[in-house]
C-alpha positions as CSV (number, residue, x, y, z in Angstrom):
1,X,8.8,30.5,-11.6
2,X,6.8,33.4,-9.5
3,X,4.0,31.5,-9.1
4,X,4.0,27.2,-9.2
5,X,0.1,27.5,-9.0
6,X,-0.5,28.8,-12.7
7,X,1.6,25.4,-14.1
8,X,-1.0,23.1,-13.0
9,X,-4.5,23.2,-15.2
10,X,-8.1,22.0,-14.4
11,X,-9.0,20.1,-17.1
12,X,-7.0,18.3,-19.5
13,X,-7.4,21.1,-22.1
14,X,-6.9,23.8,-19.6
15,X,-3.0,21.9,-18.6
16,X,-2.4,21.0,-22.6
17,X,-2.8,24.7,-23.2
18,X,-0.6,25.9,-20.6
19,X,2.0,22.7,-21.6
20,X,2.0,24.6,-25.6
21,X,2.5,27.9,-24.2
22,X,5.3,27.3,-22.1
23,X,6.8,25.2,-24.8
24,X,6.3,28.1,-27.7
25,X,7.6,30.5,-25.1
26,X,10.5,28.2,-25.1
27,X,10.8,28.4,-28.6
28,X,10.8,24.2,-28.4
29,X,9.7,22.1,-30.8
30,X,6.4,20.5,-30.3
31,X,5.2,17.6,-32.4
32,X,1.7,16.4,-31.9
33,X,0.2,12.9,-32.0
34,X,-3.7,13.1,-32.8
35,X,-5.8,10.5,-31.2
36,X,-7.2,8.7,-34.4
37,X,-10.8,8.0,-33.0
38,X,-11.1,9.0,-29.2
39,X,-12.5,12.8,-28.2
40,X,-11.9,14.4,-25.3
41,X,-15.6,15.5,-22.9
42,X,-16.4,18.3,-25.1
43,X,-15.4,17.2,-28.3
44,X,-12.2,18.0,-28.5
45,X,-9.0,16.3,-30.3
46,X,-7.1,14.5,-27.8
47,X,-2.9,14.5,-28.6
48,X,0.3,13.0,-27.6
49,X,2.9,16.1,-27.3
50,X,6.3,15.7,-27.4
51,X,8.7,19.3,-26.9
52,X,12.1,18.9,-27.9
53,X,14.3,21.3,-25.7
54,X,18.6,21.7,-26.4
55,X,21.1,20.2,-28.4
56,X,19.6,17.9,-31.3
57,X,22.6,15.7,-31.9
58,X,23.4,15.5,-28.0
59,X,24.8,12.1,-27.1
60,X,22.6,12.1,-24.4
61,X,18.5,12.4,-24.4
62,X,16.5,13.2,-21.1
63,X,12.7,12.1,-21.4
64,X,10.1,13.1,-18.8
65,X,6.2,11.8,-19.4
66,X,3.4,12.5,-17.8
67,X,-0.2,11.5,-18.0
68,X,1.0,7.3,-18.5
69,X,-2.2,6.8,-16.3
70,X,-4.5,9.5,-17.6
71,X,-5.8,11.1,-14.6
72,X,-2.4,11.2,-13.5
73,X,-1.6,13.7,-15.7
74,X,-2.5,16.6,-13.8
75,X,-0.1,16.0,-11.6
76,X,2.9,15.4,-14.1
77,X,2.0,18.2,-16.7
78,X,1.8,20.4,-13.8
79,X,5.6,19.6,-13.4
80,X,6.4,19.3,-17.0
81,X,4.7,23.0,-17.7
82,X,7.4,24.1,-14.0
83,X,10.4,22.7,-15.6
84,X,9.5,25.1,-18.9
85,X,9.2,28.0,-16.8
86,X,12.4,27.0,-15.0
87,X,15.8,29.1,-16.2
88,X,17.7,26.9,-13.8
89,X,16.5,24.0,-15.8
90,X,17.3,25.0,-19.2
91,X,20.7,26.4,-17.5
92,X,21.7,23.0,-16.4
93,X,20.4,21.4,-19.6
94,X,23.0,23.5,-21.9
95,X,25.5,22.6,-19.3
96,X,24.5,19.2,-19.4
97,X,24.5,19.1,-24.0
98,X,21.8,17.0,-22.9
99,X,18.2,17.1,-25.3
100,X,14.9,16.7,-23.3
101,X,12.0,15.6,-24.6
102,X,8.4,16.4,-22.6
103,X,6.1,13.9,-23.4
104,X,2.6,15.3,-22.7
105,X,-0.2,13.1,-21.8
106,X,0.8,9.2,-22.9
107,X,-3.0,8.1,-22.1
108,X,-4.8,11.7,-23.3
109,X,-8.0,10.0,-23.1
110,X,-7.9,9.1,-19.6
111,X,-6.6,12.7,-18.2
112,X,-9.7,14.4,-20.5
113,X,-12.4,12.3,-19.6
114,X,-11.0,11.9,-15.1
115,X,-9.8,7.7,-15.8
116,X,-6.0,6.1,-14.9
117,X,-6.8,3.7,-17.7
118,X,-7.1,5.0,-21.8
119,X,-10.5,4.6,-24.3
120,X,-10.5,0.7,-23.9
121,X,-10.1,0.2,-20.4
122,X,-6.7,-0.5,-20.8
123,X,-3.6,0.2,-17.9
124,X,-0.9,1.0,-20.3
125,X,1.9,0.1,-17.4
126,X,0.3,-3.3,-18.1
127,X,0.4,-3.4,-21.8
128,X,3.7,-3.3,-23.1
129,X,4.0,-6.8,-23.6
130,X,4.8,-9.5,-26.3
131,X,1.1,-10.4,-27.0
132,X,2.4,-13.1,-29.2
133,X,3.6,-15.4,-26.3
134,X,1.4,-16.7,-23.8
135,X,0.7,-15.0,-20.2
136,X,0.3,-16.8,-17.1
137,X,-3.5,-16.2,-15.8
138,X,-3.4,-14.2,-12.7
139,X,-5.4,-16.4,-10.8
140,X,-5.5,-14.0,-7.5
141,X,-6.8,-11.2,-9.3
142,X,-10.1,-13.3,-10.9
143,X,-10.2,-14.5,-7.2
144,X,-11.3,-10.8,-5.8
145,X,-12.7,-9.9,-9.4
146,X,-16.4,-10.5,-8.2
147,X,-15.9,-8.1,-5.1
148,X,-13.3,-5.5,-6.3
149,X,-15.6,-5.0,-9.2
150,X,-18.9,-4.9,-7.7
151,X,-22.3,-4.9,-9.2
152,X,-24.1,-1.8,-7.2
153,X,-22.1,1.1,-5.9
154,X,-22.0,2.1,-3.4
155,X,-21.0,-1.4,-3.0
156,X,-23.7,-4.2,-0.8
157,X,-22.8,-4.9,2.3
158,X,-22.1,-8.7,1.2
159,X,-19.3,-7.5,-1.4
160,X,-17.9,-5.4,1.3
161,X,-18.4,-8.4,4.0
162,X,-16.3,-10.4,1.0
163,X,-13.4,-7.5,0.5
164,X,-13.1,-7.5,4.6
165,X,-12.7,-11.4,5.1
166,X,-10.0,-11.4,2.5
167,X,-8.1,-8.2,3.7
168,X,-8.6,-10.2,7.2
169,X,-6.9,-13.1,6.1
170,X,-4.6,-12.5,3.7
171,X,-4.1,-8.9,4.5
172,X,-3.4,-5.5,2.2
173,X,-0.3,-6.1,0.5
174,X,-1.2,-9.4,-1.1
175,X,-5.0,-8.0,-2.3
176,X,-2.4,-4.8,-3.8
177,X,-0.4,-7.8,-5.6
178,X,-4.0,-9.5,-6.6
179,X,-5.3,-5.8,-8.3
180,X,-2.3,-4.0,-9.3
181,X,0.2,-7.0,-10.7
182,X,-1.8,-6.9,-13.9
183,X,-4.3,-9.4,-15.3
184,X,-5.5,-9.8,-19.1
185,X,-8.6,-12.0,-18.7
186,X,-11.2,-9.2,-17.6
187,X,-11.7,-6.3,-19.6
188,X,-14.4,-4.6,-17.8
189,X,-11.8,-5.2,-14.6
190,X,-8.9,-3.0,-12.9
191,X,-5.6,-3.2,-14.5
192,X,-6.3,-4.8,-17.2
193,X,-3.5,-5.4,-19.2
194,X,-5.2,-5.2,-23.0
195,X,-5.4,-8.2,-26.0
196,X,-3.2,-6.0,-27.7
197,X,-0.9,-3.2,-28.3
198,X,-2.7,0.1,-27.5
199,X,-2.9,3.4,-29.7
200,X,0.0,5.0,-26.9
201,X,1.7,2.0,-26.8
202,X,2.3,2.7,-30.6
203,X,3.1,6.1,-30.4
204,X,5.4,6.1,-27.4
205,X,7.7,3.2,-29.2
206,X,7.4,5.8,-32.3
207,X,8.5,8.6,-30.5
208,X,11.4,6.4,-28.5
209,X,12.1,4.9,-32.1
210,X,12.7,8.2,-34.3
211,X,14.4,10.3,-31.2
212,X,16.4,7.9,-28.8
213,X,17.6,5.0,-31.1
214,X,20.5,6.7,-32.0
215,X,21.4,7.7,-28.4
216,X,24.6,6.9,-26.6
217,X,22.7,7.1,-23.5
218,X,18.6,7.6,-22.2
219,X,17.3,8.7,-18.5
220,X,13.5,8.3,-17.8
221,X,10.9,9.9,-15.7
222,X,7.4,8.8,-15.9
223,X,5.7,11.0,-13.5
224,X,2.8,8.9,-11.2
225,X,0.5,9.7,-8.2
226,X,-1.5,7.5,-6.5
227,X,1.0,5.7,-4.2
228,X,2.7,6.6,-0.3
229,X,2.5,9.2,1.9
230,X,1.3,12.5,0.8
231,X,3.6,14.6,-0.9
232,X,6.7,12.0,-1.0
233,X,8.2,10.9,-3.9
234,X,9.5,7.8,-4.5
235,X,12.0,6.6,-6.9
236,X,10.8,3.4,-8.6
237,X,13.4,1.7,-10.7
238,X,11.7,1.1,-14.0
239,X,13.3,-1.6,-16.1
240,X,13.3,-5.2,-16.6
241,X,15.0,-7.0,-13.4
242,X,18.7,-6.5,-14.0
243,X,21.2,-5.9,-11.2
244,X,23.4,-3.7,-13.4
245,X,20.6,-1.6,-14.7
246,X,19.3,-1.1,-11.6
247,X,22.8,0.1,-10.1
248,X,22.9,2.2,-13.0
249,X,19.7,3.5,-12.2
250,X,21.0,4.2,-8.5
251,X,24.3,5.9,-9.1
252,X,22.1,8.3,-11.6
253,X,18.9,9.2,-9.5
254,X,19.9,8.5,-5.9
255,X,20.4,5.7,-3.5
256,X,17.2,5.7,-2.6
257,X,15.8,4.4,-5.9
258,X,13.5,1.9,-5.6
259,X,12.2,-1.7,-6.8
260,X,10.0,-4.3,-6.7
261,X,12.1,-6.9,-7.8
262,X,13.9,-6.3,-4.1
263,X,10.8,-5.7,-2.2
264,X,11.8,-2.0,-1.5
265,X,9.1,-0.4,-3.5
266,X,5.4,0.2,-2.5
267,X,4.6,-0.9,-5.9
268,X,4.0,-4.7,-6.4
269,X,5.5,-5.9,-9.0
270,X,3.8,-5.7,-12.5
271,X,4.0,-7.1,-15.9
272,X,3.9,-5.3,-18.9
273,X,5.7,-2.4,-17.7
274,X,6.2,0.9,-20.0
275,X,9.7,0.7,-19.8
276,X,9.5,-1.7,-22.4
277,X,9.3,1.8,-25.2
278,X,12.4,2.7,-24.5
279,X,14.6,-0.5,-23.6
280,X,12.7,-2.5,-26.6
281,X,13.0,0.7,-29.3
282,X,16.5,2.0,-28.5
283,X,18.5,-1.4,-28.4
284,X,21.8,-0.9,-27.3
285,X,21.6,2.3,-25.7
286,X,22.6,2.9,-22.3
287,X,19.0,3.0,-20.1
288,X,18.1,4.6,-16.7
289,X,14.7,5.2,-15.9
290,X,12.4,5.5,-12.8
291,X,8.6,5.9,-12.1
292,X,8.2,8.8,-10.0
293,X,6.0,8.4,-8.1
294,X,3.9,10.8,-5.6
295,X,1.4,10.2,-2.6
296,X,-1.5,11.2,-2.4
297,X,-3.7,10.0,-0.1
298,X,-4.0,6.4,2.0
299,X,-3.9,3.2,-0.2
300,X,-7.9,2.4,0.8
301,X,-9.1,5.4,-0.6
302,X,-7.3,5.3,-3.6
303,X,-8.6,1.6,-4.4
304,X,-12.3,2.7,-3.5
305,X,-12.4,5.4,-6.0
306,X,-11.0,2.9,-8.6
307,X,-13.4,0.6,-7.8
308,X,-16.1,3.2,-7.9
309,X,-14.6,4.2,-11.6
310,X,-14.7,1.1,-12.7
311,X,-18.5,0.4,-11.4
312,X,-19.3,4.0,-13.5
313,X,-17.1,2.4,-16.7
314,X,-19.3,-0.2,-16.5
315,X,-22.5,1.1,-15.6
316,X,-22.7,4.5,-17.8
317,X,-26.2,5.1,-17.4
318,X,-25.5,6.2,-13.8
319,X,-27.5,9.8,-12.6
320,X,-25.2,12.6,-13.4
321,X,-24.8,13.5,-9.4
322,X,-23.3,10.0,-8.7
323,X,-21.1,10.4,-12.2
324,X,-19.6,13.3,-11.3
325,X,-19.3,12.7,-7.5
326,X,-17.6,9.4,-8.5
327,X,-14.8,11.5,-11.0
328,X,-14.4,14.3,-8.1
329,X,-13.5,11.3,-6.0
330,X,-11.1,9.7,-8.8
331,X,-9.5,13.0,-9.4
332,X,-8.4,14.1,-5.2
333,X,-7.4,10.8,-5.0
334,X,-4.4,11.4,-7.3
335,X,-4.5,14.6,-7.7
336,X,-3.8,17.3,-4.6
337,X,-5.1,20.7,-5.6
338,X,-3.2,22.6,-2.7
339,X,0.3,24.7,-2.9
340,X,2.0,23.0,-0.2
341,X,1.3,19.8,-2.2
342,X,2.6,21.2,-5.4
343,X,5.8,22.5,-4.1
344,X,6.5,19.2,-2.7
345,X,6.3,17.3,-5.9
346,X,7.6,20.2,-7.8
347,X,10.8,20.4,-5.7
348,X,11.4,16.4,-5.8
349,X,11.1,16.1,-9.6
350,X,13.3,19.0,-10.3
351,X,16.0,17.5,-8.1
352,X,15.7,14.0,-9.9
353,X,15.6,16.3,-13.6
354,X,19.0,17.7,-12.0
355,X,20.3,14.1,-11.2
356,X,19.2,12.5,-14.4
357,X,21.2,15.5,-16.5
358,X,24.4,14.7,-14.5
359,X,24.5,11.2,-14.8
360,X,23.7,11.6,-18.6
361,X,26.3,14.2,-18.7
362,X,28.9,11.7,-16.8
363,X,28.0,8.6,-19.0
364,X,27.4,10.6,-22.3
365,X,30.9,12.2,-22.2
């Protein structure tokens, strides 16, 4: 690519434009997934794209998604639409007799209209689970519920007098485990988990179902933001807690992979994990997969404009200046509109795209 910049669009039409383009250029295959019912700001039809790129009946499929957590997606079509552009890439795919798939915007509703969650309120990394068996409640998350979630924003000083006493005695990481483990009891709350499958959860096992089943082997990348120091990537295993998938998941992407099952990751651990698409719909195939995910800014100011989001969700009457100054907020905090920014995440996923095609190269042979 001569210029990273021109991957990354504005709006979610602007990046699915850019995302077909480089595809056609490509001369991939692009199937589209219409949203049934939602609509994207302006009107417009809101999709699930998937590009197929190299050999059809390849042992061995590469899958890279972006957009899992809507507003997220700018971040990880901006990648997706590099990687089309890249004549390295294809290079080391047809090297590899590797297919790829690019998965364009899992939660297209959320990147449209500036949300991580989709049309229902609904954190697909939390909703890919049996609904037919009973969940534990999360009792810590309906603890901070009343705060987290307040009723005015910006928030009274008694909710914020609540949040501080908590953060002073139990501290960050265990109000990150509260919020971010998942919790399917509050559906005007933050990661909420859903009362049933979603519309992407459906698609994503369809698209898993019809073009990995048949595999030999599968490596994942579901590109994120929102978590670390700015501009790192981390590794994040993504899988159910399995010591062999996990070392599998190491000797593909690097050492430095990640998990919450050890206590290595930034992420606490969640429930209803994505990974479930793939390791539920291709049984029997060989699975590695990671969350990639990139920082943006600190931790605080990430959950503020979440919080802030959530107050709009739920408050949709608010003045247009306050709307759109809460989804500015929502969109710098994981998204950083700046080229140093870009090249960093650019050059990190194309390194683990490069590590996923030899280990899928290695164990499809």
């Amino acid at each position: 690519m001569t210029d990273l910049s021109s991957a990354f669009g504005e709006t979610y039409a602007a990046a699915r434009a850019r995302f077909r383009s480089a595809a056609d250029a490509r001369k991939a295959e692009v199937n589209e997934h219409v949203h049934p019912r939602a609509k994207g700001p302006d009107g417009e039809a809101l999709a699930i794209d998937v590009a197929r790129l190299g050999a059809r009946d390849a042992a061995s499929l590469l899958v890279v998604t972006s957009g899992t957590h809507g507003v997220e997606g700018f971040c990880g079509s901006g990648i997706q639409v590099a990687l089309l552009d890249d004549p390295a890439f294809h290079a080391a795919l047809a090297r590899a007799g590797v297919e790829a798939l690019m998965v364009h915007a899992v939660n297209p509703y959320g990147f449209a209209h500036i949300r991580r969650v989709n049309e229902d309120n609904i954190d697909l990394n939390r909703n890919f689970r049996d609904f037919d068996a009973p969940i534990a409640r999360n009792a810590a998350y309906a603890e901070v519920h009343p705060f987290i979630v307040p009723a005015a924003w910006p928030p009274g000083p008694d909710t914020e007098q609540k949040l501080g006493a908590y953060l002073a005695q139990r501290g960050p990481s265990a109000l990150q485990a509260a919020v971010t483990v998942g919790q399917y009891e509050f559906p005007d709350g933050l990661f909420y988990g859903g009362a049933s499958p979603a519309w992407s959860n459906v698609v994503l096992r369809y698209i898993f179902r019809a073009l990995g089943a048949q595999r030999r082997c599968i490596g994942w990348i579901d590109i994120h933001t929102g978590l670390g120091p700015a501009g790192h990537g981390e590794k994040i295993y993504s899988g159910p807690d399995d010591a062999a998938m996990l070392a599998r998941t190491r000797a593909w992407f690097g050492a430095d992979v990640t998990s919450f099952y050890t206590g290595s990751s930034t992420s606490a651990e969640v429930t209803g994990s994505v990974s479930a698409a793939a390791i539920e719909s291709c049984p029997g195939v060989t699975y590695a997969g990671i969350g990639l995910e990139f920082g943006t800014v600190p931790l605080e100011h990430v959950l503020q404009a979440l919080r802030a989001d959530q107050w709009l969700e739920n408050h949709p009457d608010a003045p247009a200046p306050k709307q759109a100054a809460i989804k500015r907020a929502l969109r710098d905090a994981f998204y950083t509109d700046s080229p140093i920014w870009k090249g960093m995440v650019y050059g990190q996923a194309r390194a683990a795209v490069f590590a996923a095609l030899q280990g899928l190269r290695e164990a499809g042979a």
